[in-house]
GUNU-902037 format. One record per residue: residue in one letter; x negated, y, z negated of N, C-alpha, C in turn. Coordinates in pm, whole numbers, plus 50000, padded with zeros to 5 digits. Layout:
N
AXYZXYZXYZ/...
//
This chain:
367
X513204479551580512624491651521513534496751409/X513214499551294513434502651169514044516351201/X515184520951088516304535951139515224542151104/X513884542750985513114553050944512174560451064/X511714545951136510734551451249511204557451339/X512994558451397513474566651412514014579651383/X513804579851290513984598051229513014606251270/X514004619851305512954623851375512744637551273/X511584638451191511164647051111511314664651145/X511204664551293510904676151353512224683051326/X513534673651379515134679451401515244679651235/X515034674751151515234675850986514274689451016/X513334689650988512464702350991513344718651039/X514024716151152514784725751233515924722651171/X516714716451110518054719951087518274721550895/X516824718350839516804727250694516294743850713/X515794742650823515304760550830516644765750867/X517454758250996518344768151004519414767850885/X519614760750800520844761850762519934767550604/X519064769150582518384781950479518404795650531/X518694800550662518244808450731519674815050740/X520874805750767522234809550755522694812850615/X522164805850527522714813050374521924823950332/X520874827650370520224839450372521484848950410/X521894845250484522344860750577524174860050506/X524284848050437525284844950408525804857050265/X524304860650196524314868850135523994884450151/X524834889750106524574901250140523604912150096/X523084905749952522534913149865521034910049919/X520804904449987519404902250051519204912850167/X520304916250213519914923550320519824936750253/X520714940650148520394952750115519084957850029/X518694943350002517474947149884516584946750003/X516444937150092514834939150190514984951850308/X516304951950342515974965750439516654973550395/X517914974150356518614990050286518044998950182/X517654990750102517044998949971515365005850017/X514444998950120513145006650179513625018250246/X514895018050354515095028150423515475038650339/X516275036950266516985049250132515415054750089/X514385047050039513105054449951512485058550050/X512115051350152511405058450298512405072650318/X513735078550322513655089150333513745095350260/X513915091750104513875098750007512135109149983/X511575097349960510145099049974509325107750078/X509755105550151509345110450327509785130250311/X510805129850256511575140050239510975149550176/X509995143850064509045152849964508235162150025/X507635153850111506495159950198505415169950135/X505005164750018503485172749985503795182049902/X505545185549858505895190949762505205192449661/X506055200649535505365203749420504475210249384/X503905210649231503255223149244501455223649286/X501135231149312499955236849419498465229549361/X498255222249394496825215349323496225207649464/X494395214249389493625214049485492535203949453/X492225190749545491225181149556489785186349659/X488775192949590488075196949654486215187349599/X485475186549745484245178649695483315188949753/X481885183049694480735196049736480025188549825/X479315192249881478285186649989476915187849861/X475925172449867475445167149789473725181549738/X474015189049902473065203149874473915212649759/X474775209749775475435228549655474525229149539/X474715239849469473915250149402474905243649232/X474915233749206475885232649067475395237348956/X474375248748959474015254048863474895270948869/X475225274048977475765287049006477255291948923/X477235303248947478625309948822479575302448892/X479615304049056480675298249120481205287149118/X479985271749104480555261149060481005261248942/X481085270748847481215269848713483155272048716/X482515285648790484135288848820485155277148846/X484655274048951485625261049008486175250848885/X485165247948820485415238848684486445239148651/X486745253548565487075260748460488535262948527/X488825261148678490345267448748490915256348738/X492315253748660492835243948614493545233848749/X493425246548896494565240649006493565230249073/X492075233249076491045225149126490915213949072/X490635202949114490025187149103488805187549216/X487555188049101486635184049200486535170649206/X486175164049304486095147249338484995146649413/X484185136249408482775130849467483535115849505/X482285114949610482295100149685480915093249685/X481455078849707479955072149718478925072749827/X479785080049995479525079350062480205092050160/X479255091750256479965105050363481175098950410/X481135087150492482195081150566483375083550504/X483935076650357485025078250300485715088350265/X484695098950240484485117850219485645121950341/X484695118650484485155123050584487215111750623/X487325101550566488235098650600489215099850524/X489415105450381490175115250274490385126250325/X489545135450402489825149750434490635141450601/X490485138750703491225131950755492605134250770/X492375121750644493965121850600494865137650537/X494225143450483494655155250413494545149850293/X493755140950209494125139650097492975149549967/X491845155650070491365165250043491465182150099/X491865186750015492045202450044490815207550160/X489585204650108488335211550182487325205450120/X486185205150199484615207550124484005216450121/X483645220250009482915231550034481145227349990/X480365241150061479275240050047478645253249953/X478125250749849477565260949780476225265249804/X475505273749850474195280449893473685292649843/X472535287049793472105301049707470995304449783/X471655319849843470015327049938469015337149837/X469555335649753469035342549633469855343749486/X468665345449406469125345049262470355349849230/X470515361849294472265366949257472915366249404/X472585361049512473885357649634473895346449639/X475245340649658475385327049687476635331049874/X476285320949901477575315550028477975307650010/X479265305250076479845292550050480835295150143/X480785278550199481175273950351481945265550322/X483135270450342483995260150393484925249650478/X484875237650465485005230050601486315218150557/X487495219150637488855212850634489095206050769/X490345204250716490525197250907492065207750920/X492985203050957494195207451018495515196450933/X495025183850896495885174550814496045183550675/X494965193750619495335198950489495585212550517/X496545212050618496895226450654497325234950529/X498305224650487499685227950401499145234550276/X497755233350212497095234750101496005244650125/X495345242450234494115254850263494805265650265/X495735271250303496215283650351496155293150192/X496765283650103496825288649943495265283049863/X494935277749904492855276649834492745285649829/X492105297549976491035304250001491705312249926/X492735317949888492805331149792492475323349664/X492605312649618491465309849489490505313349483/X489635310149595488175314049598488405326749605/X488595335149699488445346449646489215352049484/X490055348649423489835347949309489075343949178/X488495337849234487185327649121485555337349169/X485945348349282484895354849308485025370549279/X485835370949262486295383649218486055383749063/X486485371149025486235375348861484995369148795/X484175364148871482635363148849481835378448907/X482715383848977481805398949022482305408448858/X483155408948858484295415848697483085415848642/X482855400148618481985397448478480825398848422/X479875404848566478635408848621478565424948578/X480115432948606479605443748651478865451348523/X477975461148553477295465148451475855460848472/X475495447048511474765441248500473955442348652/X472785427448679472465428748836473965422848851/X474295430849032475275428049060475305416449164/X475745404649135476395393749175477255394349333/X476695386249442477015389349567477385371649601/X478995371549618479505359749652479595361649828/X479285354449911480175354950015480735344150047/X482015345050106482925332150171483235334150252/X482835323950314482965324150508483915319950569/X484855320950645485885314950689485895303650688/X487225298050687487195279750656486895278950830/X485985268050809485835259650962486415247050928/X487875243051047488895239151036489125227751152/X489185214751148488745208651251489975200851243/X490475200351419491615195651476491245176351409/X492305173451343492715159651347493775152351359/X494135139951381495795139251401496535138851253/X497895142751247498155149651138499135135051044/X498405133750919498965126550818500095128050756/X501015119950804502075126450711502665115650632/X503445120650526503795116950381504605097950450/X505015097350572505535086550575504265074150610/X503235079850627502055071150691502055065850579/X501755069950441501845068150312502885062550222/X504285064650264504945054550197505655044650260/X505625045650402506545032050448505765017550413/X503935020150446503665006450432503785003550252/X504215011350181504705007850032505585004750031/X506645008050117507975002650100507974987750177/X506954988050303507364975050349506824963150182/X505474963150151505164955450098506554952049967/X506984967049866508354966349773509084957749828/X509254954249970510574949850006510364936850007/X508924932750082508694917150081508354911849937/X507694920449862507144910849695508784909149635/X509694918549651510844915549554512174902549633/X512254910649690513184896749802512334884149818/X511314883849883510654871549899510564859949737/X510274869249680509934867849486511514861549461/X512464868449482513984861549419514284854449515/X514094853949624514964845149781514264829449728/X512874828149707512124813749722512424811349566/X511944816749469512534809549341514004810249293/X515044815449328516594812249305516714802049445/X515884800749521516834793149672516284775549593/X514944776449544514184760749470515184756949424/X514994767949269515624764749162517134756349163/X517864765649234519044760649282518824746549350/X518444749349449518464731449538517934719849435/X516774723349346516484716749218517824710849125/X518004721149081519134717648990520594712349034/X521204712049175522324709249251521644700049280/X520514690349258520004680049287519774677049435/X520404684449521519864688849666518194682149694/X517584686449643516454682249685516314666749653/X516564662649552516834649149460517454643049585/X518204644949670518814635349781517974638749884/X517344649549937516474648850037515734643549987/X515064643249868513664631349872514034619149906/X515544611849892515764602249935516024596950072/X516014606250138515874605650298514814601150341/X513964603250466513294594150531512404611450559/X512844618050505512284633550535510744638950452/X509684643650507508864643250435509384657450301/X508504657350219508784669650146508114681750222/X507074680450250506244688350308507524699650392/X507814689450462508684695050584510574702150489/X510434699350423511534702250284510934718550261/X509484721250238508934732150170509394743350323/X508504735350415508454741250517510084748550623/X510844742150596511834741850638512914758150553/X512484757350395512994764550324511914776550355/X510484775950350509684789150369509974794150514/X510114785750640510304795550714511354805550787/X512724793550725513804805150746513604818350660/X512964817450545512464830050419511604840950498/X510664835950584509644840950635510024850450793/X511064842650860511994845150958512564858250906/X513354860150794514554864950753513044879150730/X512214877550645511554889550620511184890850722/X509734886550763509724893050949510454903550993/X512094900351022513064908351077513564921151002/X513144918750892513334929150840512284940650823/X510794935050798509744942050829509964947750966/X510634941651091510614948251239511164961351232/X512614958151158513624971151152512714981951071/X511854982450942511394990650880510584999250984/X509564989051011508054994951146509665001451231/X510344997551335510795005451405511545016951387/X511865016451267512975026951201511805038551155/X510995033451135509865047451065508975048751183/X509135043051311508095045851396508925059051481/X510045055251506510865064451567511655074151515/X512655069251410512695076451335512085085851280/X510855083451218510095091651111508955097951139/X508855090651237507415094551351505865085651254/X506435074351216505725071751135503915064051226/X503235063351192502005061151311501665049751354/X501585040251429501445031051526500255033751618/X498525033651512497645041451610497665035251712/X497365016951790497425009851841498415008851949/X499585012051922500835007551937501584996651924/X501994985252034502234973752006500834962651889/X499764963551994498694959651895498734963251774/X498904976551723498914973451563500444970351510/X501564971751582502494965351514502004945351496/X501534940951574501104926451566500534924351477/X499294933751475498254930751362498954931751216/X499784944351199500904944351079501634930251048/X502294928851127502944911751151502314901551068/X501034900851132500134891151101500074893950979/X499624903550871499144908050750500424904650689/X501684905650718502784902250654502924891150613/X502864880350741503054864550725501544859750622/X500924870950626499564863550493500214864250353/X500624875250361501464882550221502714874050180/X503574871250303504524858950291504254849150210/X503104842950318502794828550255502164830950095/X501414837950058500944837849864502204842749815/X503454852049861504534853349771505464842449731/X505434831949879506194820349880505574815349754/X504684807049771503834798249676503874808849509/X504134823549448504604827249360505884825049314/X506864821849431508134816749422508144805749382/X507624796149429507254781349421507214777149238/X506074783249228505914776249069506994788449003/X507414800948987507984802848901509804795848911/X509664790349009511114782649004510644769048958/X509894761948951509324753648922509154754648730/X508374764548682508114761248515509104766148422/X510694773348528511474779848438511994769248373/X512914769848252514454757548252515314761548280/X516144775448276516964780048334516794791748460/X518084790548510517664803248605517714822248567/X518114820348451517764832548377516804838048314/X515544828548343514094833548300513674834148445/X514084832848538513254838948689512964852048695/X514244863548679514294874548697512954881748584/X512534878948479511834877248388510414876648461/X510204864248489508864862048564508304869648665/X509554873148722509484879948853508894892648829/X510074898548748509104912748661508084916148635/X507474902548520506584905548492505394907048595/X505214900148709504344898948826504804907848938/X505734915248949506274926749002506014936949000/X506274938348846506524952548847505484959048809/X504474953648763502944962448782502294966848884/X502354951448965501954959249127503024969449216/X503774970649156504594978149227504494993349204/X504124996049041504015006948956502255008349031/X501414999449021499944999949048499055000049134/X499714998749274499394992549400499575003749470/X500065014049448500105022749575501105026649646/X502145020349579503365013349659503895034049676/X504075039549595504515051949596503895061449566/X503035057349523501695069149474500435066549506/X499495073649552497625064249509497505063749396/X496715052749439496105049749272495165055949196/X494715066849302493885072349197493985082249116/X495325083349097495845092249030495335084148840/X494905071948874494815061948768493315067848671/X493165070648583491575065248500490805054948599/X489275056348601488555050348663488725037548586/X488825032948491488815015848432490025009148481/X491055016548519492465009648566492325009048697/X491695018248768491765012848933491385000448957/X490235000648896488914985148916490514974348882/X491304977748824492254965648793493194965148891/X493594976348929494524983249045494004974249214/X492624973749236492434970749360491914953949343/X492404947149260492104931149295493874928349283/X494954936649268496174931449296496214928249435/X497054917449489497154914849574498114922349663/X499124929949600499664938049724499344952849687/X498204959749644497094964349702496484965649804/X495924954749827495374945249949495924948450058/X497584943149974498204943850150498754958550175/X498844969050065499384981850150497794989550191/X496874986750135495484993750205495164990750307/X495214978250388495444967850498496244978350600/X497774973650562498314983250626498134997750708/X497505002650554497505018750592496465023650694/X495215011550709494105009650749494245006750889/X495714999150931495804996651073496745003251140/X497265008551036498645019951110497805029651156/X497335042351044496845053551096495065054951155/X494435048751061493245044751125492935038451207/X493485027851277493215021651388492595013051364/X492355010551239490744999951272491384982151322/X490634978051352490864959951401491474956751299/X491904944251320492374934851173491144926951114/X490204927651156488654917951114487944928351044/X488084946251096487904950951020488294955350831/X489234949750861490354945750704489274935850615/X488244930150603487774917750602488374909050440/X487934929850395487724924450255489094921850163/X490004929350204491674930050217491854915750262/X491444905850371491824894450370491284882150325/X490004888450238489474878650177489994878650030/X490324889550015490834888949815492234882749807/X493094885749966494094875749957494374863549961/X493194860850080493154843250093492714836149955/X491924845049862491594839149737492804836849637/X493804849649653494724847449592495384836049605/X495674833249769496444821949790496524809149786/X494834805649753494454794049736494644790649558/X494144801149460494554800249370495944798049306/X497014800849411498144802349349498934789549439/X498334782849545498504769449594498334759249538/X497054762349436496314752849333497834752449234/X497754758049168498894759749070500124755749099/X500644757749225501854752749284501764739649301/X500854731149345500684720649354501064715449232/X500154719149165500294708849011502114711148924/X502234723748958503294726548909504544721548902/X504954719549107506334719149132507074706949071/X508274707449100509394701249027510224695549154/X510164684649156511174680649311512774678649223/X512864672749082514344672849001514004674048884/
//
């Protein structure tokens, strides 16, 4: 029997992961970029808590009166953002969250009285308390403007205020920080770890082994994949306890998180792949990296919503792929929902990944 048919692919397989897995840790600057630098913005961020100055996201129920002085009013008050939805459901899971002040309902019982009802939850505590003296300011000076005239009869009814569990600012940025931590580390760990073994001709002698490549790729992605994992654990546990960050599920949605990671893994690997692959030096990585970085990072949600964006930039905003993965996230932390419920979050990724497998294929560089 031939020494090849003796090799045993599996122990090559296990002793390139571990000894990728040991120079990982060999560096230090990996540990501080995937878990030190999330924990620093997780409490930086966390710390804000809804700060700043006083502005109000308010929607109407599809009955209001938008011909009335009062909707006019609302317009015209610079602290208001009125916002509409396509649908009740999403309506109801923005106010939820607190990311809407209130809804209100405008009702006209006659030509000069209107009512208006308003309905919050307890997540937009922090903001209703300072609304309702708007409204009564935006009603006060529509009565001003009347007087003399028929006189103008606003009423506002107490906010009806409905218990929900309460959103807070870390539900919102840890799963941004987890994703920051995996696109940038994962992004420099797989294209400087290639590049290098490329050019030290490292790989050039493992192809000469009896070792498949396959098991070469595999060996280098999963100590990479290992090393993030563990660091995604420390984040989820550090903001679960720490920060009180939400775990609707508990263990179950930490898994389901897991899972969404190792998807996100595997398309960042394969971004690693070819840009270590079409550079010539290793001083155009950091470059590449950027450029495919740092938009989704600025665009994705990672620290802000996006809809802080123009409606033509979101539509661009939600086919990024780590998009995907912090809406995913946010979707199984505080909402609860399944991971099958994610569908569409794991279908724009698996597209990504096949596209960017395609490319890697044709691409790579074994010397």
């Amino acid at each position: 029997m031939s020494k090849t048919s003796n090799y045993s692919q599996t122990r090559a397989l296990f002793a390139i992961t571990r000894a990728s897995f040991k120079a990982i840790f060999a560096n230090p600057s990996a540990i501080i970029f995937s878990v030190l630098f999330p924990i620093i913005f997780i409490l930086i961020f966390g710390a804000f808590d809804n700060g700043g100055n006083a502005s109000y996201r308010i929607a109407l129920t599809p009955d209001s009166d938008t011909t009335s002085e009062f909707y006019q009013g609302l317009k015209q008050t610079p602290v208001v953002k009125l916002v509409s939805y396509s649908d009740t459901l999403e309506l109801n899971q923005e106010l939820q969250k607190g990311k809407l002040t209130a809804v209100l309902q405008i009702l006209a019982d006659s030509d000069s009285t209107h009512r208006i009802i308003v309905r919050s939850t307890t997540a937009s505590a922090n903001t209703l308390g300072s609304f309702v003296p708007v409204l009564d300011y935006i009603r006060l000076r529509i009565e001003q403007a009347v007087r003399g005239e028929e006189q103008s009869t606003i009423q506002i009814d107490p906010p009806i205020v409905t218990e929900v569990r309460q959103y807070r600012k870390i539900d919102f940025i840890l799963p941004g920080q987890l994703g920051f931590s995996i696109l940038f580390s994962t992004l420099f760990g797989i294209a400087f770890t290639f590049f290098g073994l490329r050019e030290q001709l490292v790989l050039k002698r493992f192809y000469a082994t009896p070792i498949h490549r396959l098991n070469i790729l595999l060996g280098i992605g999963a100590s990479r994949l290992s090393f993030q994992l563990l660091s995604v654990t420390v984040l989820l546990l550090f903001g679960h306890f720490a920060m009180d960050f939400t775990l609707h599920q508990g263990a179950v949605t930490f898994f389901e998180i897991i899972f969404m990671t190792v998807l996100m893994l595997f398309l960042l690997m394969g971004v690693g792949l070819i840009f270590s692959s079409v550079v010539k030096t290793d001083t155009s990585i950091p470059l590449l990296i950027n450029l495919f970085g740092f938009p989704q990072m600025m665009l994705s949600g990672t620290f802000f919503p996006i809809d802080v964006f123009p409606g033509w930039l979101q539509k661009f905003c939600y086919i990024l792929p780590l998009t995907q993965f912090n809406d995913a996230i946010r979707k199984l932390a505080f909402e609860g929902v399944p991971i099958w419920s994610c569908w569409s979050e794991l279908a724009i990724l698996t597209a990504w990944m096949i596209l960017i497998y395609i490319i890697a294929a044709r691409t790579i560089k074994w010397e």
